[in-house]
N, CA, C and O atoms as CSV, one atom per row, in Angstrom:
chain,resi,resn,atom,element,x,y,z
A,1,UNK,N,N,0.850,-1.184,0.000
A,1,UNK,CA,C,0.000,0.000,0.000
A,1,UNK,C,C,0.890,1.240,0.000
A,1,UNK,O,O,1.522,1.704,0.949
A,2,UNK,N,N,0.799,1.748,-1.447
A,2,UNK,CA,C,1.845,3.028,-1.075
A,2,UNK,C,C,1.362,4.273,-0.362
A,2,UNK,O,O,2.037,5.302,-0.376
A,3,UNK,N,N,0.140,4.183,0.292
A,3,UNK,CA,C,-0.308,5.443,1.256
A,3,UNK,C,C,0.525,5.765,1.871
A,3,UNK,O,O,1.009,6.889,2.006
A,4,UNK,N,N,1.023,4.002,2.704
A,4,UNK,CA,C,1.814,4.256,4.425
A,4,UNK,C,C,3.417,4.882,4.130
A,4,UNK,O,O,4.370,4.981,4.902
A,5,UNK,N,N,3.297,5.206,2.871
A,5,UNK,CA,C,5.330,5.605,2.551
A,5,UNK,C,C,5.231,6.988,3.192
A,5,UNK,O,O,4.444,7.816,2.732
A,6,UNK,N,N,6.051,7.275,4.297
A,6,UNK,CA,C,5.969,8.517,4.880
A,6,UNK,C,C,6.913,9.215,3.996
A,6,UNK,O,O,6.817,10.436,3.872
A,7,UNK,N,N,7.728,8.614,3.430
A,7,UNK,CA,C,9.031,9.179,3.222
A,7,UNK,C,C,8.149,10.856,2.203
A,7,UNK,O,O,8.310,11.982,2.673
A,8,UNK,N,N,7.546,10.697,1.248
A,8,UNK,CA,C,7.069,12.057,0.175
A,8,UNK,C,C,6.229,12.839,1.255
A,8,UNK,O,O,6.601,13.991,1.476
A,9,UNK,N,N,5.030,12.312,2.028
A,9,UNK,CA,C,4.107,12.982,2.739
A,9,UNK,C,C,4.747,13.826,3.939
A,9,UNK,O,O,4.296,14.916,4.292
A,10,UNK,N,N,5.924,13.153,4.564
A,10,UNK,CA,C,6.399,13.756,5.489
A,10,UNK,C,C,7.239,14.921,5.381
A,10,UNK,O,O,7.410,15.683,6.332
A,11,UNK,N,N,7.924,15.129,3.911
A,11,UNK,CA,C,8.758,16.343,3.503
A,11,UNK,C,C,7.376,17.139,2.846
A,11,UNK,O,O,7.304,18.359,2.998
A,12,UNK,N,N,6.781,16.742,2.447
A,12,UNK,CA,C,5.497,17.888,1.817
A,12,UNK,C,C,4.986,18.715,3.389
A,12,UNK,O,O,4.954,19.930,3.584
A,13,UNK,N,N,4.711,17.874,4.130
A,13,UNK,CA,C,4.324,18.500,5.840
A,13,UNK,C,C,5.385,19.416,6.175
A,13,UNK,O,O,5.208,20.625,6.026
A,14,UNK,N,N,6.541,18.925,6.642
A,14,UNK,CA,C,7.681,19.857,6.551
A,14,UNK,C,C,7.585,21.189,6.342
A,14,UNK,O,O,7.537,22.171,7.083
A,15,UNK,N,N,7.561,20.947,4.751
A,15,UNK,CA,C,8.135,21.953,4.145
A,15,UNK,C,C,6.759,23.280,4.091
A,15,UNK,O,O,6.754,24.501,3.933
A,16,UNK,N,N,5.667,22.178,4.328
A,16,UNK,CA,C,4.234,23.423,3.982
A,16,UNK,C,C,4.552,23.543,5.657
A,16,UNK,O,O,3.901,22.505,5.532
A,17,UNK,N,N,4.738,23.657,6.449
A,17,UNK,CA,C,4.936,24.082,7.483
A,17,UNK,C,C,5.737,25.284,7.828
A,17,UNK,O,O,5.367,26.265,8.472
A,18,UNK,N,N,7.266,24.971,7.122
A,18,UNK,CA,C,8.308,25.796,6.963
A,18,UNK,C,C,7.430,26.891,6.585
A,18,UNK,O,O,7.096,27.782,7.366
A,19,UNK,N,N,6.952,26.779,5.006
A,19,UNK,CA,C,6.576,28.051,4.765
A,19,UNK,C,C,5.138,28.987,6.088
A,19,UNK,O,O,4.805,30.166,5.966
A,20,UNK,N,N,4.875,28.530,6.609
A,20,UNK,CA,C,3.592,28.920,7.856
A,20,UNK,C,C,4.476,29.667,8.484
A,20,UNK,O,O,4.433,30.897,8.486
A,21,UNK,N,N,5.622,28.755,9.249
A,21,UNK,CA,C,5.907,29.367,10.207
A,21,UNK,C,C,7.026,30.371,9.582
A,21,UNK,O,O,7.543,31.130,10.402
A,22,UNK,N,N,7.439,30.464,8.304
A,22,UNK,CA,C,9.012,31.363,8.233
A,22,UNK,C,C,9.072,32.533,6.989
A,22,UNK,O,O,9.962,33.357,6.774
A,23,UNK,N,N,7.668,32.277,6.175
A,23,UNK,CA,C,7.501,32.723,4.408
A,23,UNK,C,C,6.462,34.027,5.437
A,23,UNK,O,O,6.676,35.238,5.499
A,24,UNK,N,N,5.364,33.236,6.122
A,24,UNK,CA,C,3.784,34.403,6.190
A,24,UNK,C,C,3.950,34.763,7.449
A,24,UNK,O,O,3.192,35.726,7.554
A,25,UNK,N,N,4.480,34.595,8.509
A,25,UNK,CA,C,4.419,35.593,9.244
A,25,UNK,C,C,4.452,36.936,8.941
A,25,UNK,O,O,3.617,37.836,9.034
A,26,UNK,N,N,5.754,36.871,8.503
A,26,UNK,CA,C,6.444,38.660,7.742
A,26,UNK,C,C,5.617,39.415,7.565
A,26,UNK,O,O,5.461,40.587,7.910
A,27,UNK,N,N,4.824,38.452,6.773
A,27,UNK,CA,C,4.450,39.141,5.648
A,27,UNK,C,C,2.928,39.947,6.100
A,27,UNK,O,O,2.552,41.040,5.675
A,28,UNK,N,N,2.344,39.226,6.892
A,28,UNK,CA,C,1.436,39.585,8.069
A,28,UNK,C,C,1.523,41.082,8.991
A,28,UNK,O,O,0.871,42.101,9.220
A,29,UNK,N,N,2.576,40.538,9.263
A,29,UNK,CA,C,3.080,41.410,10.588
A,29,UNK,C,C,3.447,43.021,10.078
A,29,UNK,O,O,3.260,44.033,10.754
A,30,UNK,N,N,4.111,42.948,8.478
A,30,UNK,CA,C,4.371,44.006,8.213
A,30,UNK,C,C,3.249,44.645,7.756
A,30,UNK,O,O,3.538,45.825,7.555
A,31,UNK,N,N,1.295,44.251,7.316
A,31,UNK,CA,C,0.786,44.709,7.428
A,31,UNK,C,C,0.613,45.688,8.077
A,31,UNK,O,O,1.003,45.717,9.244
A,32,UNK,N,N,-0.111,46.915,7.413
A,32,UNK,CA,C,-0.429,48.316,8.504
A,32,UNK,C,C,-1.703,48.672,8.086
A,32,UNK,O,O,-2.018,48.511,6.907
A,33,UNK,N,N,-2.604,49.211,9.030
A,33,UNK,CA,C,-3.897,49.690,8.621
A,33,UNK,C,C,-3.652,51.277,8.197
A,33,UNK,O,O,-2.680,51.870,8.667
A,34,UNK,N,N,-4.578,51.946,7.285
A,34,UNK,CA,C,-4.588,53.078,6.766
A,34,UNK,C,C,-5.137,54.014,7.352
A,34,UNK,O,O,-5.105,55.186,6.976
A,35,UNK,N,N,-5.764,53.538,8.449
A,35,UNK,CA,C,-6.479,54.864,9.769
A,35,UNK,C,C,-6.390,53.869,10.812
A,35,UNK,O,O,-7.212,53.075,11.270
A,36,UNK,N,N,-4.705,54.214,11.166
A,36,UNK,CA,C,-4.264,54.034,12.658
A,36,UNK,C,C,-5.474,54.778,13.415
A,36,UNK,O,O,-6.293,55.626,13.061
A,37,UNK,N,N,-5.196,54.005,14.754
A,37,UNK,CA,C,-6.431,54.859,15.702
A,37,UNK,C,C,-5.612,56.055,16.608
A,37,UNK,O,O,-4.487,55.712,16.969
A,38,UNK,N,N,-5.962,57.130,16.927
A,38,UNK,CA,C,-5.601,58.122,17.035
A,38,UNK,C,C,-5.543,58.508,18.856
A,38,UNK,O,O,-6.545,59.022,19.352
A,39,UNK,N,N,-4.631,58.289,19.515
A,39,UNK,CA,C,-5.260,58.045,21.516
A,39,UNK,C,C,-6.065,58.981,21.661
A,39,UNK,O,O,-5.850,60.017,21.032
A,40,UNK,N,N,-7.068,58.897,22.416
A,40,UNK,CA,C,-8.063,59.860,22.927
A,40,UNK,C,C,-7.511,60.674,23.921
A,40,UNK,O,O,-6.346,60.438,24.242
A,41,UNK,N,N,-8.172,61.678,24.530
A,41,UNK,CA,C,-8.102,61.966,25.663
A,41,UNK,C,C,-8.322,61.470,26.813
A,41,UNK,O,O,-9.467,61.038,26.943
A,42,UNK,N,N,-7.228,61.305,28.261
A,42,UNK,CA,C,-7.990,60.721,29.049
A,42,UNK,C,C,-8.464,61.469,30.189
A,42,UNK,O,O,-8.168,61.279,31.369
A,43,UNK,N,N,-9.337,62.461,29.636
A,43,UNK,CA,C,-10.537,63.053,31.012
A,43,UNK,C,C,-11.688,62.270,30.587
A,43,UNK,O,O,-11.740,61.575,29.572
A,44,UNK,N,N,-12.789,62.476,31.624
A,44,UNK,CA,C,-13.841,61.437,31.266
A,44,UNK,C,C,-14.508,62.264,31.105
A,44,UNK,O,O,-14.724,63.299,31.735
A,45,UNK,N,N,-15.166,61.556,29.589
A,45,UNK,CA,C,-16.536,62.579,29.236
A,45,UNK,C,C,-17.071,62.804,30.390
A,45,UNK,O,O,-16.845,62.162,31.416
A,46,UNK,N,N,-18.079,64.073,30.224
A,46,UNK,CA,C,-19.133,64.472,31.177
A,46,UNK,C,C,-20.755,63.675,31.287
A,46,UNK,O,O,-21.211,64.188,30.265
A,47,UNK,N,N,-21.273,63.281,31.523
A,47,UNK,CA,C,-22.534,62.258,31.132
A,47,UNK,C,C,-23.791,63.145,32.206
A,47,UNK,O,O,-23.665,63.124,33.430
A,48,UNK,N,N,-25.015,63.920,31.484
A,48,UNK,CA,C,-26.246,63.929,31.692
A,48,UNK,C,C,-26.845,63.196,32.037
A,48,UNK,O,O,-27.122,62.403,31.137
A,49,UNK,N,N,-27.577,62.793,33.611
A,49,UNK,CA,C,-28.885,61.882,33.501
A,49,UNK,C,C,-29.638,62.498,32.929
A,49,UNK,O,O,-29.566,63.714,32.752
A,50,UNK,N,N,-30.787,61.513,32.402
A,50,UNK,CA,C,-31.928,61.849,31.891
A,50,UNK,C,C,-32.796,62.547,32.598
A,50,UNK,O,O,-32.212,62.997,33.584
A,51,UNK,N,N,-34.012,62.885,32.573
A,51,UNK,CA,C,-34.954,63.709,32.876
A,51,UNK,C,C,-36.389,63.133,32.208
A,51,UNK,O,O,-37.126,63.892,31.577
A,52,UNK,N,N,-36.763,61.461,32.448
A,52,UNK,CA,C,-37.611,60.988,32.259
A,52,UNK,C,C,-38.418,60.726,32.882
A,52,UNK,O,O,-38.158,59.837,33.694
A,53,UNK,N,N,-39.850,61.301,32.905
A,53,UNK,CA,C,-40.909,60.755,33.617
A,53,UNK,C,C,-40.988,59.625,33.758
A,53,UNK,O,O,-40.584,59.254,32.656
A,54,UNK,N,N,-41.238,58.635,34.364
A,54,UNK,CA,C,-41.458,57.625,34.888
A,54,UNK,C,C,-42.648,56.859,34.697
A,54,UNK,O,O,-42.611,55.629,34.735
A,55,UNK,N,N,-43.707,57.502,34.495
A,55,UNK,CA,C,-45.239,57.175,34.891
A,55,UNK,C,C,-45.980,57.324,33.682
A,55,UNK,O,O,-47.196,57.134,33.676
């Protein structure tokens, strides 16, 4: 049964591995978004309760 021959399947694993862990990271990482987010301020908004009748 030539399924069980590890010897081809096991360098194809390998090597598609190699490329996961060593080709796409990079290539990922050097992604950048085009509207970085910008830090806010940190005072805290001011917040209104409401003024809802109830009834």
């Amino acid at each position: 049964m030539p399924q069980l021959n590890p010897a081809p399947w096991f360098a194809i694993l390998v090597f598609s591995w190699m490329i996961f862990l060593v080709v796409i990271p990079p290539k990922v990482m050097a992604h950048t978004f085009p509207n970085e987010p910008t830090p806010q301020s940190t005072e805290k908004a001011k917040t209104n309760p409401w003024n809802w009748p109830w009834h």
